[in-house]
C-alpha positions as a Markdown table, in Angstrom:
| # | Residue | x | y | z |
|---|---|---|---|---|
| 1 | Unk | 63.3 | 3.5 | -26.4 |
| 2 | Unk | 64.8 | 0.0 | -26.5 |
| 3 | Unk | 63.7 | -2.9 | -28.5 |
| 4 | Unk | 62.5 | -5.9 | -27.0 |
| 5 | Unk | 64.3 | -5.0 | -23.8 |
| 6 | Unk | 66.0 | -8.3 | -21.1 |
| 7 | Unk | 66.4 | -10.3 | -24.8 |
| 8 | Unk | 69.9 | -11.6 | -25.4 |
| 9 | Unk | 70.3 | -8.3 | -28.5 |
| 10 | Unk | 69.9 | -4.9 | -26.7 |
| 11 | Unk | 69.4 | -1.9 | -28.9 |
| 12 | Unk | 68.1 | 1.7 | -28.0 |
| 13 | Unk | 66.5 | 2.3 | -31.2 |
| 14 | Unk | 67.6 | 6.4 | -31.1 |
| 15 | Unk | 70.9 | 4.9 | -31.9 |
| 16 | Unk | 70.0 | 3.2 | -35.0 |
| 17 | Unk | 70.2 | 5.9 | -38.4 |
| 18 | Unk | 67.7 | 4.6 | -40.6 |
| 19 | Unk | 69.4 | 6.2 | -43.5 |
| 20 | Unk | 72.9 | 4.9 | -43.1 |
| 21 | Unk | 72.2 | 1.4 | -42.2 |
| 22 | Unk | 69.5 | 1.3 | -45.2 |
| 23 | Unk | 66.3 | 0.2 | -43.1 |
| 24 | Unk | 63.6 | 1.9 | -44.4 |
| 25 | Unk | 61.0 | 2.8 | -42.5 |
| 26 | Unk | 60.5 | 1.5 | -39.1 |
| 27 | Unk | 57.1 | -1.0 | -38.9 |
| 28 | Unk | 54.5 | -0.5 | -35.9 |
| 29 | Unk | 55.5 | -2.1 | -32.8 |
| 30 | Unk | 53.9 | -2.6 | -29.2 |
| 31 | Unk | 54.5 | 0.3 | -27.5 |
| 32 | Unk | 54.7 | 0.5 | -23.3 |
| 33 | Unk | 55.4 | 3.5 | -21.4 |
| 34 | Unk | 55.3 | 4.4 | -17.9 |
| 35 | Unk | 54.5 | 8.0 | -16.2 |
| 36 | Unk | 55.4 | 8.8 | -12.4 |
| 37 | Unk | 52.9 | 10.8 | -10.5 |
| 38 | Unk | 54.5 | 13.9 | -11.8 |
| 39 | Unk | 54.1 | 13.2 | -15.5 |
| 40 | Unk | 57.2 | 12.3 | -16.4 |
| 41 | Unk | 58.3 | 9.4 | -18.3 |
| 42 | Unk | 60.3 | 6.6 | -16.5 |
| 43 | Unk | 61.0 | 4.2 | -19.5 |
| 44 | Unk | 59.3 | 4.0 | -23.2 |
| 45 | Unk | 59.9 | 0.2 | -24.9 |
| 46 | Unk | 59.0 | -1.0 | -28.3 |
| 47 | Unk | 58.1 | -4.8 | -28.4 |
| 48 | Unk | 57.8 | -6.9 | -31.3 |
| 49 | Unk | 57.5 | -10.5 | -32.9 |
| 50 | Unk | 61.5 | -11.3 | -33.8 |
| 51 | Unk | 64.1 | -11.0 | -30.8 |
| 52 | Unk | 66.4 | -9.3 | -33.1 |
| 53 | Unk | 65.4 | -5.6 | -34.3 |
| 54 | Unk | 66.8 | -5.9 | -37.3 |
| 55 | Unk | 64.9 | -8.4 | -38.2 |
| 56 | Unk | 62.0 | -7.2 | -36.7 |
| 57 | Unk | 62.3 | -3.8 | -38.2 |
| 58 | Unk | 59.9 | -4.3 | -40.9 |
| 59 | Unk | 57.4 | -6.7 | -38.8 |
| 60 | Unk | 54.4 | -5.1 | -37.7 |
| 61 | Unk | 53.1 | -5.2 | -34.0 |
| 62 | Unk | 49.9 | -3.7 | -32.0 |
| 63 | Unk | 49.2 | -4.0 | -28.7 |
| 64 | Unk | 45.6 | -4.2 | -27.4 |
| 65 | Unk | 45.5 | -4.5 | -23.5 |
| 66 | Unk | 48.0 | -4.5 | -20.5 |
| 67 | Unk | 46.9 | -5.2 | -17.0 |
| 68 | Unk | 49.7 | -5.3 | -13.7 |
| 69 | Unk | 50.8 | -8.3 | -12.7 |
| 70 | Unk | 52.7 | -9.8 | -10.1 |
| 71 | Unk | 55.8 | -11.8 | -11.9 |
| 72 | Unk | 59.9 | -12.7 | -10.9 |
| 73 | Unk | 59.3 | -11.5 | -7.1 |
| 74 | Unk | 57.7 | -8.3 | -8.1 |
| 75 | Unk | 55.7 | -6.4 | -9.9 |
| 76 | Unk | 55.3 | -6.3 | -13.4 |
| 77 | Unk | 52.7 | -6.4 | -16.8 |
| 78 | Unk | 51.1 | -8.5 | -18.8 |
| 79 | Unk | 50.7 | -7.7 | -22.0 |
| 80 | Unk | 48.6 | -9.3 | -25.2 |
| 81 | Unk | 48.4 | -8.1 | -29.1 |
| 82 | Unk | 49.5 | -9.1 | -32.2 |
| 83 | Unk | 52.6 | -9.7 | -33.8 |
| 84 | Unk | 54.5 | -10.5 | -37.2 |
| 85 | Unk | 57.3 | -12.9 | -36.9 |
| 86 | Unk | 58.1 | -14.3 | -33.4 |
| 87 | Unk | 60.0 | -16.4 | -31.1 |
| 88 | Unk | 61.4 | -19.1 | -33.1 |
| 89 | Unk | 61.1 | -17.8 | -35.8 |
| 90 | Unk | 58.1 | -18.3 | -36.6 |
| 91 | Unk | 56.4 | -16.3 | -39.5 |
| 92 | Unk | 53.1 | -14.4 | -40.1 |
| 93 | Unk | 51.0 | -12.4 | -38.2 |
| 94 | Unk | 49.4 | -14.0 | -34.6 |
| 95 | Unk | 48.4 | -13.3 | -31.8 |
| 96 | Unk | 50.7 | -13.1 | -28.7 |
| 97 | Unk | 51.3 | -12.4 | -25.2 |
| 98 | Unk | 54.2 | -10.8 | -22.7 |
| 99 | Unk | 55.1 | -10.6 | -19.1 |
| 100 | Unk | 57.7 | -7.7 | -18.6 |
| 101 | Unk | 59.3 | -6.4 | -15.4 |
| 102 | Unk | 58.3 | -3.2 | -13.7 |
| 103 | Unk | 61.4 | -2.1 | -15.5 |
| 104 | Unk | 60.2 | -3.2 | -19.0 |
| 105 | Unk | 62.3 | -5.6 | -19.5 |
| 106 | Unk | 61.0 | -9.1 | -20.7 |
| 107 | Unk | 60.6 | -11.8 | -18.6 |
| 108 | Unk | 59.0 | -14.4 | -21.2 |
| 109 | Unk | 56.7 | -14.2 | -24.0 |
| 110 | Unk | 54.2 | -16.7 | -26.2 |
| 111 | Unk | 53.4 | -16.8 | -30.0 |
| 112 | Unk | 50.3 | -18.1 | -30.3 |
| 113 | Unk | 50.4 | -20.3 | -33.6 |
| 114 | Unk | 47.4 | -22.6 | -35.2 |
| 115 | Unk | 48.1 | -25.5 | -33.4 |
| 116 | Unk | 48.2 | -23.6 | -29.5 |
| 117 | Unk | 45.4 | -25.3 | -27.5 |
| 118 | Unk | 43.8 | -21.6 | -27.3 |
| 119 | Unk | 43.9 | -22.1 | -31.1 |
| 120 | Unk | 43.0 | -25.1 | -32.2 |
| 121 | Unk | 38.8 | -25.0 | -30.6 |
| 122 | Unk | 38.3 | -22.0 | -33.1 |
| 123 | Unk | 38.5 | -24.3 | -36.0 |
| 124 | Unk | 41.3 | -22.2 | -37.9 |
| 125 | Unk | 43.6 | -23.1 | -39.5 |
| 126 | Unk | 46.3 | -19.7 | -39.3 |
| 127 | Unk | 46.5 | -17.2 | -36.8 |
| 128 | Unk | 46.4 | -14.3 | -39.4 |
| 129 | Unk | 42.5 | -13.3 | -38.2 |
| 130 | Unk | 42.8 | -13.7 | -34.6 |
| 131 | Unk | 42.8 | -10.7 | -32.4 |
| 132 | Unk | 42.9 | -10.5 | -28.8 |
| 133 | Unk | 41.1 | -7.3 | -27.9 |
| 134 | Unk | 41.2 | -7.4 | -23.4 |
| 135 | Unk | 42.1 | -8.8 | -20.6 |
| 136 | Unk | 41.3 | -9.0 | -17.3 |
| 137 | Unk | 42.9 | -10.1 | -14.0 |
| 138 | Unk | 40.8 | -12.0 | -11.7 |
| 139 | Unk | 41.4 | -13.9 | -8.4 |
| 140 | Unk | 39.8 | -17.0 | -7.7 |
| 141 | Unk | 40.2 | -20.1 | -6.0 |
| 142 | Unk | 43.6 | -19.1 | -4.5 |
| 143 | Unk | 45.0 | -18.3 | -8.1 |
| 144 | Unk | 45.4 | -15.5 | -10.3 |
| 145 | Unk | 43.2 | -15.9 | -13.7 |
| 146 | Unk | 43.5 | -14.1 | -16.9 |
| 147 | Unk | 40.5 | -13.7 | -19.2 |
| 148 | Unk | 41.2 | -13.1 | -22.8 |
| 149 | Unk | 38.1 | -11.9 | -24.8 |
| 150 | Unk | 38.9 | -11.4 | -29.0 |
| 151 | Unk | 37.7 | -11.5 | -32.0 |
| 152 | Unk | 38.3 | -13.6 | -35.3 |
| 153 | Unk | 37.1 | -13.8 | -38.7 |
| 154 | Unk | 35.9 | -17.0 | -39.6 |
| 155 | Unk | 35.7 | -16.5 | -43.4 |
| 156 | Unk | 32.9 | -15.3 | -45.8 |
| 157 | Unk | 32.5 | -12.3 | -44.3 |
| 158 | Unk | 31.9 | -13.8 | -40.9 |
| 159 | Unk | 33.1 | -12.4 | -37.5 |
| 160 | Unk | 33.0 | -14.3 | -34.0 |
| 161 | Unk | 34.2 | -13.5 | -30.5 |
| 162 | Unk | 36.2 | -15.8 | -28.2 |
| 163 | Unk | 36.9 | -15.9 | -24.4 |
| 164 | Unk | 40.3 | -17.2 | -23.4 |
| 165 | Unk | 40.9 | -18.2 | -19.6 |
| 166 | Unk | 44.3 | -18.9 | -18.5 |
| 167 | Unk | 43.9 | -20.2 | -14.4 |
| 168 | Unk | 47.4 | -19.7 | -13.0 |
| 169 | Unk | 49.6 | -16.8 | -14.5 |
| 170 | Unk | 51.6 | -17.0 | -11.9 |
| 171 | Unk | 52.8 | -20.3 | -12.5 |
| 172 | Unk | 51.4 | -21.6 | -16.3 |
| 173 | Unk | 50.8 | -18.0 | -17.6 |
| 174 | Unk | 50.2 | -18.9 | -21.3 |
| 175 | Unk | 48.2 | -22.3 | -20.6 |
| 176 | Unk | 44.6 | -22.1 | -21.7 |
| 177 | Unk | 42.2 | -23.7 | -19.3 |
| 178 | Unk | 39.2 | -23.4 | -21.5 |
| 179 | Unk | 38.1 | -21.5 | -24.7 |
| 180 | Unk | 34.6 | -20.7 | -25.8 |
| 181 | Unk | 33.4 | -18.7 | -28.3 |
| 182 | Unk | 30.6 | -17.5 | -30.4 |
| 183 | Unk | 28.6 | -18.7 | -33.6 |
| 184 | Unk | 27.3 | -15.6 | -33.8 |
| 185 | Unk | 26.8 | -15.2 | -37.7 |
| 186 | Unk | 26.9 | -11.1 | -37.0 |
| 187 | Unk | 29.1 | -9.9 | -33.9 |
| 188 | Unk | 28.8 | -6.5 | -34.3 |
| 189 | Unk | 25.7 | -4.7 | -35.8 |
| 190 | Unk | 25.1 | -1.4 | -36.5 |
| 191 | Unk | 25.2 | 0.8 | -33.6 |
| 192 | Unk | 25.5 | -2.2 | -31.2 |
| 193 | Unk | 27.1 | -5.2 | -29.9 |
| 194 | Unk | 25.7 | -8.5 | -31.2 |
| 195 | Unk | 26.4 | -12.1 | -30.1 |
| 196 | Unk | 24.7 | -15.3 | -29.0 |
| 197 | Unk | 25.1 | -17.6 | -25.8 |
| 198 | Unk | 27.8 | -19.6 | -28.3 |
């Protein structure tokens, strides 16, 4: 497995002896994996918030959804979870999203922090409680859309959905084209699904 593979500090992370180099224990990461038709594994990559793995070693990731994609001149994956740390180096957990290669490697990727205009309609002010859950491709009006759908808490107990669209992934993949989301004061009941016409 390599670490953030097609980022400027390679690393295959069976190399790395957690006991020599005085590590600790290695944080979840965002794990993608792809399996020919025979059931054998072509690659296995960890992804995470920091470029560096070192510095990403004890920064927690999760990834929620991946659909294909079309990206660089072939195909590839877009990918959307959660991440501690991030490009820039930012800090805190967040939500965020990846295009990678068919190979795995990273083309691009987006922390989404407070002030992101997919952000800033929920009213929060950190990132810490927001987590994409799914996406979905779909085609329309000559472009390639992505629909986000998440959750967030928005304090006192209280959990709300939001819809994310993004209208050209080809071309503006991590620009938000409208947000809307619930006021649900109970999302999810007992048993079922809950939530208002927000």
């Amino acid at each position: 497995s390599a670490y953030n593979p097609g980022l400027s500090i390679p690393v295959v992370l069976a190399n790395v002896n957690c006991a020599t180099t005085g590590l600790g224990d290695l944080q979840p990461k965002i794990n993608v994996a792809t399996i020919d038709l025979n059931g054998n594994m072509v690659w296995n990559h960890l992804y995470g918030g920091p470029d560096d793995y070192i510095a990403g070693w004890d920064m927690g990731a999760s990834g929620k959804c991946i659909v294909p994609i079309n990206v660089d001149g072939g195909s590839g994956f877009y990918l959307i979870g959660t991440a501690n740390g991030g490009p820039a180096g930012t800090s805190g957990a967040r939500p965020m999203a990846i295009r990678i290669r068919a190979d795995g490697t990273i083309v691009d990727r987006h922390a989404f922090l407070y002030t992101d205009p997919s952000i800033t309609p929920l009213g929060m002010a950190s990132t810490d409680e927001i987590r994409p859950l799914g996406i979905e491709k779909i085609a329309f009006g000559g472009t390639t859309h992505l629909a986000v759908t998440g959750r967030y808490f928005a304090g006192s107990g209280t959990s709300k959905a939001f819809l994310w669209d993004f209208d050209d992934i080809d071309s503006t993949p991590y620009t938000v084209s409208f947000v809307q989301h619930t006021d649900s004061p109970e999302l999810i009941g007992t048993g079922s699904t809950q939530h208002d016409a927000g």
